[in-house]
C-alpha positions, 0 to 999 in steps of 0.5 A: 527441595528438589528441582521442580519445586525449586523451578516452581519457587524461582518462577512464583518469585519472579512473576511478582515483578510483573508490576514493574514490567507494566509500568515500564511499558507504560512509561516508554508508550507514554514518551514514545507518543510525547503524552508526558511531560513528567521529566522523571519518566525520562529519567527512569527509562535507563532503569527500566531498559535495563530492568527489561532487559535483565528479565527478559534474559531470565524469561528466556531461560526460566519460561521460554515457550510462555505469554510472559516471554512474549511480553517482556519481549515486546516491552524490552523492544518498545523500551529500546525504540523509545530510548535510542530514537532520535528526534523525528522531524517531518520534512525530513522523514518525507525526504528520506522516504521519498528520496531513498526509501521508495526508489529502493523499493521500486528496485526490489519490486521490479519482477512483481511489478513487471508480473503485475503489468503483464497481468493486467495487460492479458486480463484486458487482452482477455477481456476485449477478446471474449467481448469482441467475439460474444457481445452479450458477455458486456453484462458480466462486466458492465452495469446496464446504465453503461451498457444502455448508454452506448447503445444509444451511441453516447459515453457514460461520461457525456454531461457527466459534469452537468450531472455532478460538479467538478470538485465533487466528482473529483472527491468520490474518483480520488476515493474510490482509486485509493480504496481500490489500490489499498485493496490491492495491496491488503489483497496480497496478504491472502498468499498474493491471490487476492491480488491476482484476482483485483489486477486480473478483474480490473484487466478484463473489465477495462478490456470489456469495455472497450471493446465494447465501445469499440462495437459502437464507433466509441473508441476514439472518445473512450481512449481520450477520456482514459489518456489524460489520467488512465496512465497514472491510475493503472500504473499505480494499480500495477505497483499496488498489486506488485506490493501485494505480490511481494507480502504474498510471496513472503507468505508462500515462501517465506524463507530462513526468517520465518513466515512471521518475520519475512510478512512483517518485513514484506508489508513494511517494506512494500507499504512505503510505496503506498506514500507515494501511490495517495498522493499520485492517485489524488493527482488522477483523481483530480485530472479525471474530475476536471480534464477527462469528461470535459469536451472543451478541453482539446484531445492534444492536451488530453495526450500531453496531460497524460504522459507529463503526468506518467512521466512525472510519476516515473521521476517521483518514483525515481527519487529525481524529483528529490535530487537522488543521483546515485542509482539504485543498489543492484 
Protein backbone atom coordinates (compact mmCIF):
# COMPACT_ATOMS: atom_id res chain seq x y z
CA UNK A 1 0.00 0.00 0.00
CA UNK A 2 1.56 3.27 -0.76
CA UNK A 3 1.48 6.33 1.15
CA UNK A 4 -1.63 7.96 0.00
CA UNK A 5 -3.65 5.08 -0.04
CA UNK A 6 -2.42 4.36 3.43
CA UNK A 7 -3.40 8.34 4.30
CA UNK A 8 -6.68 7.80 2.62
CA UNK A 9 -7.40 4.51 4.88
CA UNK A 10 -6.33 6.24 7.94
CA UNK A 11 -8.66 9.28 7.10
CA UNK A 12 -11.90 6.87 6.02
CA UNK A 13 -11.28 5.31 9.48
CA UNK A 14 -10.98 8.07 11.33
CA UNK A 15 -14.03 9.75 10.14
CA UNK A 16 -16.11 7.21 11.28
CA UNK A 17 -15.90 8.37 15.04
CA UNK A 18 -17.95 11.50 13.77
CA UNK A 19 -20.89 10.07 15.71
CA UNK A 20 -19.07 10.10 18.79
CA UNK A 21 -17.90 13.76 18.43
CA UNK A 22 -21.65 14.89 17.81
CA UNK A 23 -22.54 13.35 20.86
CA UNK A 24 -20.05 14.52 22.90
CA UNK A 25 -21.04 18.09 21.71
CA UNK A 26 -24.43 17.49 22.53
CA UNK A 27 -23.73 16.24 26.03
CA UNK A 28 -21.57 19.31 27.09
CA UNK A 29 -24.32 21.95 25.47
CA UNK A 30 -26.79 19.75 27.31
CA UNK A 31 -24.89 20.51 30.86
CA UNK A 32 -23.44 23.67 29.90
CA UNK A 33 -26.97 25.18 29.52
CA UNK A 34 -28.31 22.80 32.84
CA UNK A 35 -30.99 20.97 30.15
CA UNK A 36 -30.06 17.58 31.66
CA UNK A 37 -30.61 15.89 34.51
CA UNK A 38 -29.37 12.50 33.49
CA UNK A 39 -26.44 11.97 36.03
CA UNK A 40 -24.42 9.72 33.31
CA UNK A 41 -24.11 12.67 31.00
CA UNK A 42 -21.76 14.27 33.83
CA UNK A 43 -20.19 11.03 34.28
CA UNK A 44 -19.23 10.71 30.91
CA UNK A 45 -17.81 14.10 29.83
CA UNK A 46 -14.40 13.21 31.44
CA UNK A 47 -14.35 10.57 28.52
CA UNK A 48 -15.63 12.40 26.18
CA UNK A 49 -12.84 15.36 26.89
CA UNK A 50 -10.42 13.15 26.45
CA UNK A 51 -11.97 11.70 23.50
CA UNK A 52 -11.97 15.30 21.82
CA UNK A 53 -9.03 15.78 22.96
CA UNK A 54 -7.29 12.86 21.42
CA UNK A 55 -8.91 13.38 18.00
CA UNK A 56 -8.37 16.63 17.66
CA UNK A 57 -4.61 15.81 18.27
CA UNK A 58 -4.98 13.45 14.89
CA UNK A 59 -7.05 16.03 13.25
CA UNK A 60 -4.30 18.43 13.28
CA UNK A 61 -2.12 16.35 11.92
CA UNK A 62 -4.32 13.80 9.55
CA UNK A 63 -6.82 17.07 8.11
CA UNK A 64 -5.43 20.06 9.28
CA UNK A 65 -6.62 22.70 6.88
CA UNK A 66 -10.33 20.66 6.79
CA UNK A 67 -14.16 21.71 8.36
CA UNK A 68 -13.31 18.48 10.60
CA UNK A 69 -10.70 20.23 12.32
CA UNK A 70 -12.49 22.96 12.80
CA UNK A 71 -15.16 21.05 14.51
CA UNK A 72 -13.33 19.00 16.72
CA UNK A 73 -11.80 22.34 17.76
CA UNK A 74 -15.00 24.19 18.63
CA UNK A 75 -16.25 20.66 20.48
CA UNK A 76 -13.08 19.92 22.41
CA UNK A 77 -13.13 23.89 23.75
CA UNK A 78 -17.14 23.68 24.56
CA UNK A 79 -16.08 20.19 26.34
CA UNK A 80 -13.63 22.17 28.31
CA UNK A 81 -15.49 25.14 29.30
CA UNK A 82 -18.53 22.97 30.41
CA UNK A 83 -16.05 20.51 32.35
CA UNK A 84 -13.72 23.36 34.17
CA UNK A 85 -16.37 25.94 34.93
CA UNK A 86 -17.55 26.63 38.22
CA UNK A 87 -20.76 27.20 39.54
CA UNK A 88 -22.22 30.53 38.28
CA UNK A 89 -24.03 32.72 40.83
CA UNK A 90 -25.47 36.02 39.68
CA UNK A 91 -24.90 38.32 42.53
CA UNK A 92 -21.45 37.55 41.96
CA UNK A 93 -20.78 37.46 38.42
CA UNK A 94 -22.68 41.35 38.54
CA UNK A 95 -20.08 42.09 41.32
CA UNK A 96 -17.01 41.09 39.58
CA UNK A 97 -18.02 42.63 36.22
CA UNK A 98 -19.26 45.81 37.95
CA UNK A 99 -16.46 46.15 40.65
CA UNK A 100 -13.28 45.12 38.44
CA UNK A 101 -14.14 43.88 34.77
CA UNK A 102 -15.88 47.50 33.71
CA UNK A 103 -13.20 49.75 35.50
CA UNK A 104 -10.39 47.91 33.66
CA UNK A 105 -12.10 48.47 30.42
CA UNK A 106 -12.74 52.14 30.99
CA UNK A 107 -8.91 52.31 31.71
CA UNK A 108 -8.05 50.62 28.42
CA UNK A 109 -10.62 52.66 26.44
CA UNK A 110 -9.31 55.75 27.96
CA UNK A 111 -7.73 57.15 24.34
CA UNK A 112 -10.93 55.88 22.42
CA UNK A 113 -12.97 57.68 24.87
CA UNK A 114 -10.97 60.85 24.76
CA UNK A 115 -11.12 60.61 20.86
CA UNK A 116 -14.82 59.85 21.00
CA UNK A 117 -15.40 63.05 23.33
CA UNK A 118 -13.58 65.18 20.87
CA UNK A 119 -15.36 64.16 18.13
CA UNK A 120 -18.54 64.59 19.40
CA UNK A 121 -17.51 68.02 20.83
CA UNK A 122 -16.23 69.51 16.85
CA UNK A 123 -19.33 67.63 15.26
CA UNK A 124 -21.67 69.90 17.37
CA UNK A 125 -19.04 72.89 17.03
CA UNK A 126 -19.57 72.28 13.45
CA UNK A 127 -23.02 72.01 13.67
CA UNK A 128 -23.93 75.31 15.28
CA UNK A 129 -21.09 77.09 13.09
CA UNK A 130 -22.93 76.15 9.59
CA UNK A 131 -26.39 76.91 11.38
CA UNK A 132 -25.32 80.17 12.85
CA UNK A 133 -24.09 81.33 9.63
CA UNK A 134 -26.52 79.67 7.00
CA UNK A 135 -29.91 79.34 9.00
CA UNK A 136 -31.54 77.66 6.24
CA UNK A 137 -29.21 74.54 6.72
CA UNK A 138 -31.65 73.50 10.17
CA UNK A 139 -33.50 71.56 7.49
CA UNK A 140 -30.92 69.23 6.94
CA UNK A 141 -30.79 68.18 10.71
CA UNK A 142 -34.04 69.02 11.93
CA UNK A 143 -37.83 67.53 11.18
CA UNK A 144 -40.10 70.73 10.25
CA UNK A 145 -42.41 69.96 13.55
CA UNK A 146 -39.27 71.28 15.21
CA UNK A 147 -37.92 73.58 13.00
CA UNK A 148 -42.12 75.19 12.97
CA UNK A 149 -42.35 75.11 16.59
CA UNK A 150 -39.58 77.52 17.01
CA UNK A 151 -40.40 79.67 14.91
CA UNK A 152 -43.37 80.25 16.77
CA UNK A 153 -41.28 80.84 19.66
CA UNK A 154 -41.74 77.84 21.62
CA UNK A 155 -39.80 74.28 22.22
CA UNK A 156 -40.97 71.20 20.86
CA UNK A 157 -40.98 69.74 24.45
CA UNK A 158 -43.51 72.62 25.71
CA UNK A 159 -46.86 70.33 26.68
CA UNK A 160 -45.06 67.57 25.73
CA UNK A 161 -46.42 65.94 28.90
CA UNK A 162 -49.86 67.02 28.18
CA UNK A 163 -49.57 65.09 24.79
CA UNK A 164 -47.79 61.68 26.10
CA UNK A 165 -47.87 60.42 29.95
CA UNK A 166 -44.84 60.47 32.12
CA UNK A 167 -44.32 56.49 31.96
CA UNK A 168 -45.06 56.16 28.50
CA UNK A 169 -42.48 58.93 27.35
CA UNK A 170 -40.13 57.53 29.57
CA UNK A 171 -40.36 53.98 27.83
CA UNK A 172 -39.98 54.88 23.99
CA UNK A 173 -36.52 57.72 25.14
CA UNK A 174 -35.13 54.82 27.13
CA UNK A 175 -35.52 52.70 24.03
CA UNK A 176 -34.56 54.90 21.40
CA UNK A 177 -31.03 55.86 23.65
CA UNK A 178 -30.33 52.27 24.19
CA UNK A 179 -30.74 51.40 20.30
CA UNK A 180 -29.01 54.47 19.51
CA UNK A 181 -25.76 53.51 22.05
CA UNK A 182 -25.87 49.63 20.72
CA UNK A 183 -25.68 50.99 17.11
CA UNK A 184 -22.86 52.93 18.06
CA UNK A 185 -20.87 50.02 19.16
CA UNK A 186 -22.03 47.41 16.26
CA UNK A 187 -21.00 50.40 14.21
CA UNK A 188 -17.61 50.29 14.97
CA UNK A 189 -17.32 46.54 13.49
CA UNK A 190 -17.49 48.55 10.12
CA UNK A 191 -13.40 49.08 10.72
CA UNK A 192 -14.64 52.12 13.45
CA UNK A 193 -16.52 54.09 10.35
CA UNK A 194 -19.59 53.64 11.56
CA UNK A 195 -18.88 54.63 14.64
CA UNK A 196 -17.14 58.04 13.34
CA UNK A 197 -20.34 58.51 11.48
CA UNK A 198 -23.18 57.94 14.65
CA UNK A 199 -20.89 60.30 17.02
CA UNK A 200 -20.17 62.90 14.19
CA UNK A 201 -24.14 62.85 12.87
CA UNK A 202 -25.36 63.15 16.55
CA UNK A 203 -22.51 66.11 17.16
CA UNK A 204 -23.69 68.34 14.33
CA UNK A 205 -27.34 67.77 14.90
CA UNK A 206 -27.00 68.35 18.68
CA UNK A 207 -24.87 71.42 17.59
CA UNK A 208 -27.66 72.50 14.84
CA UNK A 209 -30.29 73.04 17.09
CA UNK A 210 -28.98 74.74 19.31
CA UNK A 211 -27.92 77.08 17.59
CA UNK A 212 -30.98 77.25 16.14
CA UNK A 213 -32.87 77.70 19.25
CA UNK A 214 -30.16 80.18 20.20
CA UNK A 215 -31.62 82.44 16.83
CA UNK A 216 -34.85 82.30 18.42
CA UNK A 217 -34.34 83.55 22.15
CA UNK A 218 -34.48 79.71 23.27
CA UNK A 219 -31.21 78.60 24.44
CA UNK A 220 -31.67 79.26 27.90
CA UNK A 221 -34.77 76.75 28.17
CA UNK A 222 -33.35 74.19 25.52
CA UNK A 223 -30.08 73.91 27.91
CA UNK A 224 -32.36 73.45 30.86
CA UNK A 225 -34.26 70.98 29.05
CA UNK A 226 -30.83 68.96 28.12
CA UNK A 227 -28.97 69.54 31.63
CA UNK A 228 -30.83 67.18 34.08
CA UNK A 229 -30.40 64.12 31.73
CA UNK A 230 -28.02 65.39 28.48
CA UNK A 231 -24.87 64.85 30.90
CA UNK A 232 -25.29 61.24 31.18
CA UNK A 233 -26.93 60.36 27.59
CA UNK A 234 -24.00 62.02 25.86
CA UNK A 235 -21.58 60.65 27.87
CA UNK A 236 -22.62 57.20 27.17
CA UNK A 237 -22.71 57.87 23.87
CA UNK A 238 -19.35 58.82 23.94
CA UNK A 239 -18.28 55.45 25.67
CA UNK A 240 -20.30 53.34 23.26
CA UNK A 241 -18.56 54.90 20.37
CA UNK A 242 -15.01 54.54 22.03
CA UNK A 243 -16.32 50.66 22.31
CA UNK A 244 -16.81 50.54 19.03
CA UNK A 245 -13.63 52.32 18.23
CA UNK A 246 -11.36 50.01 19.92
CA UNK A 247 -13.56 46.62 17.90
CA UNK A 248 -12.56 48.88 14.94
CA UNK A 249 -9.40 49.51 15.65
CA UNK A 250 -8.84 45.65 15.87
CA UNK A 251 -9.86 45.44 12.61
CA UNK A 252 -7.87 48.00 11.05
CA UNK A 253 -4.76 46.68 12.83
CA UNK A 254 -5.12 43.77 14.29
CA UNK A 255 -1.78 42.73 15.32
CA UNK A 256 0.21 39.53 15.98
CA UNK A 257 -3.11 37.74 17.10
CA UNK A 258 -4.56 37.82 13.98
CA UNK A 259 -7.85 39.98 12.90
CA UNK A 260 -10.11 37.01 13.98
CA UNK A 261 -8.94 36.75 17.41
CA UNK A 262 -7.89 40.51 18.04
CA UNK A 263 -11.99 41.49 17.00
CA UNK A 264 -13.30 38.28 19.23
CA UNK A 265 -11.13 39.91 22.18
CA UNK A 266 -12.21 43.62 21.07
CA UNK A 267 -15.92 43.32 21.09
CA UNK A 268 -15.92 40.85 24.51
CA UNK A 269 -13.75 43.15 26.25
CA UNK A 270 -15.46 46.31 24.93
CA UNK A 271 -19.06 44.87 25.16
CA UNK A 272 -19.09 44.71 29.14
CA UNK A 273 -19.29 48.56 28.98
CA UNK A 274 -22.46 48.15 27.56
CA UNK A 275 -23.73 46.43 31.12
CA UNK A 276 -23.47 49.31 32.53
CA UNK A 277 -24.15 51.75 29.57
CA UNK A 278 -28.35 50.11 29.85
CA UNK A 279 -28.93 50.62 33.16
CA UNK A 280 -27.50 54.40 33.06
CA UNK A 281 -29.45 54.99 29.94
CA UNK A 282 -32.67 53.76 31.58
CA UNK A 283 -31.75 56.35 34.61
CA UNK A 284 -32.01 59.07 31.51
CA UNK A 285 -34.51 57.90 29.96
CA UNK A 286 -36.58 57.92 33.08
CA UNK A 287 -35.16 61.77 34.21
CA UNK A 288 -36.03 62.79 30.60
CA UNK A 289 -39.72 61.44 30.73
CA UNK A 290 -40.23 62.87 34.24
CA UNK A 291 -37.81 65.91 34.84
CA UNK A 292 -36.69 67.73 31.60
CA UNK A 293 -40.11 68.61 29.94
CA UNK A 294 -41.68 69.34 33.20
CA UNK A 295 -41.79 73.24 33.83
CA UNK A 296 -42.71 72.94 37.64
CA UNK A 297 -39.68 71.56 38.15
CA UNK A 298 -36.95 74.51 39.21
CA UNK A 299 -34.06 75.09 36.47
CA UNK A 300 -31.80 74.80 40.22
CA UNK A 301 -32.79 71.25 40.30
CA UNK A 302 -32.88 70.61 36.60
CA UNK A 303 -28.41 71.38 37.54
CA UNK A 304 -28.41 69.40 40.50
CA UNK A 305 -30.05 66.27 38.91
CA UNK A 306 -27.78 66.45 35.98
CA UNK A 307 -24.31 66.52 37.69
CA UNK A 308 -25.46 64.22 40.78
CA UNK A 309 -26.51 61.79 38.14
CA UNK A 310 -22.84 62.33 36.04
CA UNK A 311 -21.21 61.97 39.08
CA UNK A 312 -22.54 58.96 39.85
CA UNK A 313 -21.97 57.49 36.38
CA UNK A 314 -18.41 58.73 36.93
CA UNK A 315 -18.23 56.52 40.72
CA UNK A 316 -20.50 53.44 38.90
CA UNK A 317 -17.63 53.29 36.15
CA UNK A 318 -14.98 53.96 38.73
CA UNK A 319 -16.20 50.33 40.45
CA UNK A 320 -16.56 52.87 43.76
CA UNK A 321 -20.13 52.47 43.95
CA UNK A 322 -18.81 48.67 44.65
CA UNK A 323 -16.16 49.34 47.20
CA UNK A 324 -13.12 49.05 44.27
CA UNK A 325 -9.81 50.73 46.21
CA UNK A 326 -7.11 49.60 44.27
CA UNK A 327 -6.82 51.68 40.79
CA UNK A 328 -6.73 50.62 37.83
CA UNK A 329 -3.68 48.77 36.28
CA UNK A 330 -1.21 51.24 34.31
Amino acid sequence: MNASARQHALTASFMQRADLWREALARSRRLAQGTTEDAGDATRMADDYRLLAHDLARARRLLPDTRTREYLEAAYARAHATLHHGAWRLREALLRLFRDDIPEVMWWLRPYILWSTAILALAASAGYALVHRYPELIALFASPDLIASVDHGRLWTEGLLNIVPSSVLSVQILANNIVVSLFAWCAGFFFGLGTLYILGLNGLMLGAVLAFASQHGLRDQLLTFIVAHGCVELSVMCLAGAAGAAVGEALVRPGAAGRIESFRVAALRSGKLLAACVPLLIGAGLIEGYVSPNPRVPVSAHVVIGVSYWLFMLLLLSGAVFGRRTAAPR
